[in-house]
N, CA, C and O atoms as a printed pandas DataFrame, in Angstrom:
     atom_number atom_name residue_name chain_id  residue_number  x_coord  y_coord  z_coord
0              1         N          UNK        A               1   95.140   64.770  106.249
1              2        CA          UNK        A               1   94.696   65.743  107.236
2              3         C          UNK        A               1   93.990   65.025  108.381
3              4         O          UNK        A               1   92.800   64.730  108.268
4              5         N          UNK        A               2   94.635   64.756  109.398
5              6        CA          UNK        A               2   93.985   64.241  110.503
6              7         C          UNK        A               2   93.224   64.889  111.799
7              8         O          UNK        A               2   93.789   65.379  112.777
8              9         N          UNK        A               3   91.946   64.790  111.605
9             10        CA          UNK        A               3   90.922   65.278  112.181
10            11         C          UNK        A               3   91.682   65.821  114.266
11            12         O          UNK        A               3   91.753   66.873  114.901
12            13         N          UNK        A               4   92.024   64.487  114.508
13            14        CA          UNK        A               4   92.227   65.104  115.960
14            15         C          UNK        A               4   93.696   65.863  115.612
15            16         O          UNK        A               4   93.699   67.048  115.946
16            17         N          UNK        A               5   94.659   65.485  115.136
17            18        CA          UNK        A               5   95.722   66.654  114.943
18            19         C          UNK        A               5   95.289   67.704  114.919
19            20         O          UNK        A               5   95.676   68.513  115.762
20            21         N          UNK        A               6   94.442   68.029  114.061
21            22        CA          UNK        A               6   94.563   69.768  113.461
22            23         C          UNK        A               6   93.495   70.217  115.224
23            24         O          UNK        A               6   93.466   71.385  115.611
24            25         N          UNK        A               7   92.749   69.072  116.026
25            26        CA          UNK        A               7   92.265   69.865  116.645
26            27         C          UNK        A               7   92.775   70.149  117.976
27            28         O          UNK        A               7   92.331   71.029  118.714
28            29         N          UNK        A               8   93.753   69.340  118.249
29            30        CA          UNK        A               8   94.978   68.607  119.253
30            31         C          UNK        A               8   95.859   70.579  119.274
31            32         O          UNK        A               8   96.180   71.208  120.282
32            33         N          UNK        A               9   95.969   70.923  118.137
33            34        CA          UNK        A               9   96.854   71.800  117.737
34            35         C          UNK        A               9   96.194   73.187  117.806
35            36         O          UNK        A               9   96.774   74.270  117.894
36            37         N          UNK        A              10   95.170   73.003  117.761
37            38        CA          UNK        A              10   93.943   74.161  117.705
38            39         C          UNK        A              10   93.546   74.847  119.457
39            40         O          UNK        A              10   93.563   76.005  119.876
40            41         N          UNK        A              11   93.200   73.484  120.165
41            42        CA          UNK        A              11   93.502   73.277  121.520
42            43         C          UNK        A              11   94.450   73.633  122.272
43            44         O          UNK        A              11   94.293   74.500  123.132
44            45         N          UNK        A              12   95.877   72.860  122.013
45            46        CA          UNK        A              12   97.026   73.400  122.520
46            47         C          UNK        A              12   97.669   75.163  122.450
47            48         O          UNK        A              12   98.374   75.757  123.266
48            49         N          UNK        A              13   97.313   75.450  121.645
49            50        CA          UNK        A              13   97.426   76.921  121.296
50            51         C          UNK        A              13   96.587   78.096  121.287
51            52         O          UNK        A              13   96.808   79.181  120.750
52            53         N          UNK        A              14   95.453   77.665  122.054
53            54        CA          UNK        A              14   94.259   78.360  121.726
54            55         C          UNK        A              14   93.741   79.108  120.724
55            56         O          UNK        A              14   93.281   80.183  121.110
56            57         N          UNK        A              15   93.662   78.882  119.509
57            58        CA          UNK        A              15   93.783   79.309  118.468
58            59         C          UNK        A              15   92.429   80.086  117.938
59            60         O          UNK        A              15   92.555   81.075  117.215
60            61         N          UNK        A              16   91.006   79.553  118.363
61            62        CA          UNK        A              16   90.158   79.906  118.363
62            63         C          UNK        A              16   89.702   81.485  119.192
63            64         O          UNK        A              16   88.903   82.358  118.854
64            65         N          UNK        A              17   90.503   81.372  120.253
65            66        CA          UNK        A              17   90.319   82.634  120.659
66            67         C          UNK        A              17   91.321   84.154  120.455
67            68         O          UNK        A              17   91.304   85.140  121.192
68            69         N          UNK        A              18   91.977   83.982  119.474
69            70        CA          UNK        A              18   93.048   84.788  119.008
70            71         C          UNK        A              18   92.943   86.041  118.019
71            72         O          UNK        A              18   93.554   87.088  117.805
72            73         N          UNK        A              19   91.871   85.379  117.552
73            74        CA          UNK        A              19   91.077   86.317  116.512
74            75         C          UNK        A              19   89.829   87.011  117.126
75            76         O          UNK        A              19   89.035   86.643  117.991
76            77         N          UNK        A              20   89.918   88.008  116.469
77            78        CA          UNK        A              20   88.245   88.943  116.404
78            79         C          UNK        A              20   87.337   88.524  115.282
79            80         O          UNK        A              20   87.887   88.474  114.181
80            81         N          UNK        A              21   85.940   88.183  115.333
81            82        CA          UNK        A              21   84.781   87.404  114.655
82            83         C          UNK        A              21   85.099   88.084  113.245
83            84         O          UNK        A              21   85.205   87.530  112.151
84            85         N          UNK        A              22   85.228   89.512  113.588
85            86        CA          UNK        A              22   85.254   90.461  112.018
86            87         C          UNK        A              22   85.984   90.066  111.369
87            88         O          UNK        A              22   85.614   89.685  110.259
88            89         N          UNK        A              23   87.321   89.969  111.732
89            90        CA          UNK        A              23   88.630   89.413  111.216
90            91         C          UNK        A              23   88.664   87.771  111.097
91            92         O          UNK        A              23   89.620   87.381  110.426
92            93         N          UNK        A              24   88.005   86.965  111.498
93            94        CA          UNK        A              24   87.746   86.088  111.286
94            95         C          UNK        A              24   87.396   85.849  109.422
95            96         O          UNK        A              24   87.940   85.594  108.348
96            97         N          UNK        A              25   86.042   86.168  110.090
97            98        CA          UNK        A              25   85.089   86.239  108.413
98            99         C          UNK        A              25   86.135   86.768  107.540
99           100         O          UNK        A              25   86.652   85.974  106.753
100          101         N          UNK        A              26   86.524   87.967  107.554
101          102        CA          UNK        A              26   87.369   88.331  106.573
102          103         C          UNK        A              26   87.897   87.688  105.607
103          104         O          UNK        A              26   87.668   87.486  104.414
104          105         N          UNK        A              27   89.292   87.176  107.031
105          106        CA          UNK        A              27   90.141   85.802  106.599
106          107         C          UNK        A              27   89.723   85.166  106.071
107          108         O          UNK        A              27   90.541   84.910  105.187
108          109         N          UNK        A              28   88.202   84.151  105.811
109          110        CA          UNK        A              28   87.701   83.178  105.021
110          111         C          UNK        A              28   86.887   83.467  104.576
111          112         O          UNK        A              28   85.873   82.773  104.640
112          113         N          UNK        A              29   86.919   84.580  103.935
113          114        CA          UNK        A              29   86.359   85.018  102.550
114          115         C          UNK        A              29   87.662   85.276  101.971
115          116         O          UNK        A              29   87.883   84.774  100.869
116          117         N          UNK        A              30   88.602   86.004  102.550
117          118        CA          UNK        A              30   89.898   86.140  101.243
118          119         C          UNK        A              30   90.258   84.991  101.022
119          120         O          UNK        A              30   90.657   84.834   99.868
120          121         N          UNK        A              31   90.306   83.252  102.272
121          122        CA          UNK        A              31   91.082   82.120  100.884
122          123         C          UNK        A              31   89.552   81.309  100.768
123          124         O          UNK        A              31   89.719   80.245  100.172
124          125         N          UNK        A              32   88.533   81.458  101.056
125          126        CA          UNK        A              32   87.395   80.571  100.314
126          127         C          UNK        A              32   86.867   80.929   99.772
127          128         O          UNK        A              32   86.054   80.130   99.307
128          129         N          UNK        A              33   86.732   82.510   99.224
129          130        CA          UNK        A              33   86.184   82.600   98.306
130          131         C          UNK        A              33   86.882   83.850   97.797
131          132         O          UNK        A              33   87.894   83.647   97.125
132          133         N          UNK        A              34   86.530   85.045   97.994
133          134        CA          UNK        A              34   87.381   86.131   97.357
134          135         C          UNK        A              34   86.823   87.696   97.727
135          136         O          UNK        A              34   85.787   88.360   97.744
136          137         N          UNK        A              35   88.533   87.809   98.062
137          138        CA          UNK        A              35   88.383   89.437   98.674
138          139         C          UNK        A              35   89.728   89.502   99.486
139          140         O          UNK        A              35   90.443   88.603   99.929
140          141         N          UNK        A              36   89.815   90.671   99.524
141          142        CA          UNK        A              36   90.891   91.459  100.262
142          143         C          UNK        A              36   91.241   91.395  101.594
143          144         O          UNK        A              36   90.118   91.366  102.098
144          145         N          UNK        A              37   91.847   91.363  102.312
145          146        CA          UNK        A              37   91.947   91.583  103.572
146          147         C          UNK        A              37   92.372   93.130  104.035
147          148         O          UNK        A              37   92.858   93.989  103.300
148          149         N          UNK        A              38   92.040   93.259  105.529
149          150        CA          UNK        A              38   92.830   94.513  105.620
150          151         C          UNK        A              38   93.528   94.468  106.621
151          152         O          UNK        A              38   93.498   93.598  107.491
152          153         N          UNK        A              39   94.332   95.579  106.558
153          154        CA          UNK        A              39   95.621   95.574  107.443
154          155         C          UNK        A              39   95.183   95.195  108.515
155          156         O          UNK        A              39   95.859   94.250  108.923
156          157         N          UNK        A              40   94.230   95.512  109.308
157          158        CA          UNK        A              40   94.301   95.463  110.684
158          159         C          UNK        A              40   93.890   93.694  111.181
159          160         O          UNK        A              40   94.078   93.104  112.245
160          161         N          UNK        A              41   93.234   93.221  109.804
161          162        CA          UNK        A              41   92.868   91.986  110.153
162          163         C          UNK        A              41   94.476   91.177  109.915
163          164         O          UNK        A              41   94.796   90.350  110.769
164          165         N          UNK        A              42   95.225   91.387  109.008
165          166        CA          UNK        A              42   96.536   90.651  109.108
166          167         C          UNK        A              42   97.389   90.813  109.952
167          168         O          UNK        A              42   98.188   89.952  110.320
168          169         N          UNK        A              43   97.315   91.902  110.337
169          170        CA          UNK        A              43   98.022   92.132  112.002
170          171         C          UNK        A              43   97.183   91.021  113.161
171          172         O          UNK        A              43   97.635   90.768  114.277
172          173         N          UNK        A              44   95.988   90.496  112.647
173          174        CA          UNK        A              44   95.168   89.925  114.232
174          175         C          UNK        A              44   95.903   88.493  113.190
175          176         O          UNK        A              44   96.251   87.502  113.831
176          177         N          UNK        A              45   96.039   88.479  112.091
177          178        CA          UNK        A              45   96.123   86.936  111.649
178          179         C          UNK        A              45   97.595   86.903  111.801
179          180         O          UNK        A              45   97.563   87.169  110.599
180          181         N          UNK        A              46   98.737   86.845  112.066
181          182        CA          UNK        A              46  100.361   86.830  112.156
182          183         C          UNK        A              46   99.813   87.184  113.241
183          184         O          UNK        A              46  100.305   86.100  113.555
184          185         N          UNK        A              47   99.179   87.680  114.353
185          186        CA          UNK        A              47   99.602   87.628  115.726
186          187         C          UNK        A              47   99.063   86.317  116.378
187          188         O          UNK        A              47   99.593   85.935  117.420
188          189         N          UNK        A              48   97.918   85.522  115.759
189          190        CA          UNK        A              48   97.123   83.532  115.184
190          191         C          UNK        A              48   98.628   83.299  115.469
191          192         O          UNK        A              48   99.157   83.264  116.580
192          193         N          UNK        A              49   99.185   83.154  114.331
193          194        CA          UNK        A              49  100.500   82.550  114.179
194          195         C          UNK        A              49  100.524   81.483  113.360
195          196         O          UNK        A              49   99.776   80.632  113.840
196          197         N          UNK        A              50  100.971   81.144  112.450
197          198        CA          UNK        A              50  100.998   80.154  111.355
198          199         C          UNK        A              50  100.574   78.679  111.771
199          200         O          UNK        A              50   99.816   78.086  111.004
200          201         N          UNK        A              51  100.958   78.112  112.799
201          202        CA          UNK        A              51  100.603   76.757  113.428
202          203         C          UNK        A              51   99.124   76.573  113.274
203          204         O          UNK        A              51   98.441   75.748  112.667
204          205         N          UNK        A              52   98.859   77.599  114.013
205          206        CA          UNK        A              52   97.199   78.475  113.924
206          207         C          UNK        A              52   96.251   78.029  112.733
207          208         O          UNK        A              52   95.345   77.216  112.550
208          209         N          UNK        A              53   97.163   79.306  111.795
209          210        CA          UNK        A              53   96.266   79.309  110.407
210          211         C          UNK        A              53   96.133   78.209  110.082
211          212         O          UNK        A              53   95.034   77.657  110.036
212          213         N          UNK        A              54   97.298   77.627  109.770
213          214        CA          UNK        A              54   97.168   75.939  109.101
214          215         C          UNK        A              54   96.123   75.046  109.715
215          216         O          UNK        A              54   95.356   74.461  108.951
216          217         N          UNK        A              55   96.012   74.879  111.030
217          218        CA          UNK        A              55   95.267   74.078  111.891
218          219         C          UNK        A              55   94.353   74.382  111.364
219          220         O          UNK        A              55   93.656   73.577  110.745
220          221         N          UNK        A              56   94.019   76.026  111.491
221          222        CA          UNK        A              56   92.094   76.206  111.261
222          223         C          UNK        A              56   91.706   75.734  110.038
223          224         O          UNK        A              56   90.836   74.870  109.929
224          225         N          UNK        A              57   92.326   76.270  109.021
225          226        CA          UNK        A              57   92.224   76.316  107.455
226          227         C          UNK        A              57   92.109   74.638  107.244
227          228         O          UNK        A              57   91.125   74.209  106.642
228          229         N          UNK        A              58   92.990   73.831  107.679
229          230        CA          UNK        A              58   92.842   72.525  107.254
230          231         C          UNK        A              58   91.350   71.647  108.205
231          232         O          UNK        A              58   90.769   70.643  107.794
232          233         N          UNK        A              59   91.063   72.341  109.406
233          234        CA          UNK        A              59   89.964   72.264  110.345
234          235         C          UNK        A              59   88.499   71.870  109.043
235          236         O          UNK        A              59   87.721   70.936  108.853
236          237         N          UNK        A              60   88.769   73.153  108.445
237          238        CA          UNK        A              60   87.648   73.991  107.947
238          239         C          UNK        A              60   87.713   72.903  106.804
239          240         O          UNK        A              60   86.777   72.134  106.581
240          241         N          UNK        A              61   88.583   72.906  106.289
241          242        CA          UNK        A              61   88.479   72.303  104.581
242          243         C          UNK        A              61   87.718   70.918  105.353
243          244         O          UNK        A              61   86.701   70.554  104.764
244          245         N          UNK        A              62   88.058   70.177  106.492
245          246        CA          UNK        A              62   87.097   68.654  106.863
246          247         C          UNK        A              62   85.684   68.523  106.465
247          248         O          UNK        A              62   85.063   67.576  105.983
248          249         N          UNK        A              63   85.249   70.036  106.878
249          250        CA          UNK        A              63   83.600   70.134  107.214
250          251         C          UNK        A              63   82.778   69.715  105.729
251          252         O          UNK        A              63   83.062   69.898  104.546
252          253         N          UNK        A              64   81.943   69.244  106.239
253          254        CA          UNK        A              64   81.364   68.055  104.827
254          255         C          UNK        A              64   81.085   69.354  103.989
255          256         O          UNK        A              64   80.957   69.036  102.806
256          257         N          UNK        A              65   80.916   71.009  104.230
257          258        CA          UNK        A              65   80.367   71.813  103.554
258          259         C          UNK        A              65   81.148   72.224  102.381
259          260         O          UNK        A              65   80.612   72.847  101.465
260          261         N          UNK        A              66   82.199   71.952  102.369
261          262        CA          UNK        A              66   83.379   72.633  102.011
262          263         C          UNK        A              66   84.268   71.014  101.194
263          264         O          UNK        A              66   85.483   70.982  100.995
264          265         N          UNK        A              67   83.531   70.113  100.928
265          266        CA          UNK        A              67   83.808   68.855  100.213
266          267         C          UNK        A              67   83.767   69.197   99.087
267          268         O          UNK        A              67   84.188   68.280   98.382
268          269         N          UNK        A              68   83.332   70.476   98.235
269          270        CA          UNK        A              68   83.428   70.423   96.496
270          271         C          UNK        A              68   84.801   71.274   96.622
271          272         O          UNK        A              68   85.309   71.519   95.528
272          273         N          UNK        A              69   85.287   71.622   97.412
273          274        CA          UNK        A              69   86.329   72.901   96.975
274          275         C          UNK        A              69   87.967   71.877   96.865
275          276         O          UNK        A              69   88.115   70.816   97.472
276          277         N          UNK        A              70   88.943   72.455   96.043
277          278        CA          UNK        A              70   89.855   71.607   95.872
278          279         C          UNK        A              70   90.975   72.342   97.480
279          280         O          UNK        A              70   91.400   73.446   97.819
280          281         N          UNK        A              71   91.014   71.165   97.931
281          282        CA          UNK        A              71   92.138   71.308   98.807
282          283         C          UNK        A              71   93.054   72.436   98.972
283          284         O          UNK        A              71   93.101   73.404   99.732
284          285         N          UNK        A              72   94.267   71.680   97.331
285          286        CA          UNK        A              72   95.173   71.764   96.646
286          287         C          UNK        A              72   95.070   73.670   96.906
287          288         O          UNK        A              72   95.846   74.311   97.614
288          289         N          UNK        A              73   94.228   74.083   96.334
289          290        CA          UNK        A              73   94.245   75.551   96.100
290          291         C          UNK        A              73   93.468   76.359   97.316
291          292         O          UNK        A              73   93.985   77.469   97.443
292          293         N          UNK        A              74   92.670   76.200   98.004
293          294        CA          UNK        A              74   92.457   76.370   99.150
294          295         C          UNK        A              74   93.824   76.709   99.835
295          296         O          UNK        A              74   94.181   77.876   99.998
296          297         N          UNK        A              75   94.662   75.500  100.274
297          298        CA          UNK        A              75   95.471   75.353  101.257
298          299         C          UNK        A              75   96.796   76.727  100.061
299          300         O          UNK        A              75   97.604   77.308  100.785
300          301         N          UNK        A              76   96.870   76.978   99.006
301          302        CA          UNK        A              76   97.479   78.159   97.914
302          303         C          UNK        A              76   97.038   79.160   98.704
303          304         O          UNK        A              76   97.856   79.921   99.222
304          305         N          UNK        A              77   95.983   79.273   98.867
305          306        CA          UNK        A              77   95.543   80.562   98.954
306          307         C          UNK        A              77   95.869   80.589  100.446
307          308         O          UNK        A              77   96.830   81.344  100.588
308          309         N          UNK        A              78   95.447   80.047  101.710
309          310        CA          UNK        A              78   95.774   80.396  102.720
310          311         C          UNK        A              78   97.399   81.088  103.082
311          312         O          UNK        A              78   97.794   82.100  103.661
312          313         N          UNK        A              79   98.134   79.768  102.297
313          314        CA          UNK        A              79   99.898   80.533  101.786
314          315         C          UNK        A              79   99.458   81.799  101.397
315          316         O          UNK        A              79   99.469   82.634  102.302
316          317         N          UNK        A              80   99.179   82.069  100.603
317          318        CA          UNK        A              80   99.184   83.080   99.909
318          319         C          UNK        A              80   98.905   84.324  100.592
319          320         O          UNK        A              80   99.522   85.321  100.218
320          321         N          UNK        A              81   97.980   84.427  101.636
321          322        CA          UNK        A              81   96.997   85.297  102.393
322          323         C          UNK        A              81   98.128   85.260  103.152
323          324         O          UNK        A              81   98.805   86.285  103.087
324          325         N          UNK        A              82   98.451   84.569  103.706
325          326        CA          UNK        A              82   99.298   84.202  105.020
326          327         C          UNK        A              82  100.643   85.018  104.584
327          328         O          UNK        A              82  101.136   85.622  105.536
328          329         N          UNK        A              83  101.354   85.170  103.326
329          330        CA          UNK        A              83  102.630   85.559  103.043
330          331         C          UNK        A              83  102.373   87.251  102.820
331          332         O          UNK        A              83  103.182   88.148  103.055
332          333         N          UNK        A              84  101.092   87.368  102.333
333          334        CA          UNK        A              84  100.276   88.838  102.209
334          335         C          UNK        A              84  100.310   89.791  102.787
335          336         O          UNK        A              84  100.562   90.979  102.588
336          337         N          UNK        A              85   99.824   88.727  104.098
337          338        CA          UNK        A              85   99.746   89.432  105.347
338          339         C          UNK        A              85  101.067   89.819  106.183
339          340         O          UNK        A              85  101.140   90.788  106.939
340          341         N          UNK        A              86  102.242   88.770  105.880
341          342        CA          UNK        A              86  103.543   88.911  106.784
342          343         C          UNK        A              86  104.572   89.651  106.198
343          344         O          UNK        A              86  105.638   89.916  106.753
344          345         N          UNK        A              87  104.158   90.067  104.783
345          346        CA          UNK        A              87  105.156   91.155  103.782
346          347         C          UNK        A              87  104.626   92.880  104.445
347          348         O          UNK        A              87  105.368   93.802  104.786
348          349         N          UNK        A              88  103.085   92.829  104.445
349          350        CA          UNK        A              88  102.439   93.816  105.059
350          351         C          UNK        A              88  102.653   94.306  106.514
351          352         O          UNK        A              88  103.110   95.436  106.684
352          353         N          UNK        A              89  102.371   93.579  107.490
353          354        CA          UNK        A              89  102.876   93.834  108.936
354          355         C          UNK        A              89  104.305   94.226  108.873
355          356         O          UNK        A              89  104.702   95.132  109.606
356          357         N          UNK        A              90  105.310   93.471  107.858
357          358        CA          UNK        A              90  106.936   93.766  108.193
358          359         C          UNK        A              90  107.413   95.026  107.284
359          360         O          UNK        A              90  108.551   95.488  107.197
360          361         N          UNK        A              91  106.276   95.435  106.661
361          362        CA          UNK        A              91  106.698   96.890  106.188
362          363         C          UNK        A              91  106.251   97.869  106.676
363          364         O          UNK        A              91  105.071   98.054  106.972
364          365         N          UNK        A              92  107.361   98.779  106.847
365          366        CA          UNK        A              92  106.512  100.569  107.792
366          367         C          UNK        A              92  105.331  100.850  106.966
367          368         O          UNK        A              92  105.317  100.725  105.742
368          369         N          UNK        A              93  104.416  101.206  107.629
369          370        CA          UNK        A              93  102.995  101.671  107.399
370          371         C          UNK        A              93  103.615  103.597  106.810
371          372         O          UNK        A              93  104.462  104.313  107.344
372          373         N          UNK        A              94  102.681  103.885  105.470
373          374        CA          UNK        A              94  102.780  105.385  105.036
374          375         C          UNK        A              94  102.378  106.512  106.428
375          376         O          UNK        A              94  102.497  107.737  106.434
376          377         N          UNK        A              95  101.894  105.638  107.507
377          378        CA          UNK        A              95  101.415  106.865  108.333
378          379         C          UNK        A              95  102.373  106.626  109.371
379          380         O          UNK        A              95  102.243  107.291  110.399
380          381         N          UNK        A              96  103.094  105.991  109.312
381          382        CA          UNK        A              96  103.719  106.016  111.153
382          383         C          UNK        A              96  104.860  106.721  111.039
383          384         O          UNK        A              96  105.550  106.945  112.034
């Protein structure tokens, strides 16, 4: 994971400003620690765009705070959130 890549990529795409703070937090509580997301935040995360997620998520795992957590499953779960979220947005909503 190379420090100026992920931020080279973060930069180029503006990635930081794509999200709303709420939806932010959300997002990293559902892959760092645990909880749900909601629709409206996976609609703001697939509109990030995957280049995005990856950049931030691997950003985040650098920070010396976040040195006990395993990678390996971290970077699971962001997949995971990330595929969550793009099964959800691509299915009709019960209200529309």
């Amino acid at each position: 994971m190379a420090t100026k890549e992920n931020d080279q990529i973060i930069k180029d795409n503006n990635c930081e400003t794509k999200m709303g703070l709420p939806c932010v937090l959300e997002t990293f509580t559902s892959i760092f620690e645990t909880g749900a997301i909601s629709s409206k935040c996976c609609g703001e995360l697939v509109g990030l765009g995957r280049v995005c997620h990856s950049a931030l998520v691997k950003k985040t795992l650098e920070n010396p705070l976040f040195k006990d957590l395993s990678p390996a499953r971290i970077i699971a779960k962001s997949i995971q959130t990330w595929n969550n979220c793009l099964a959800l947005i691509d299915s009709p909503s019960p209200s529309a």
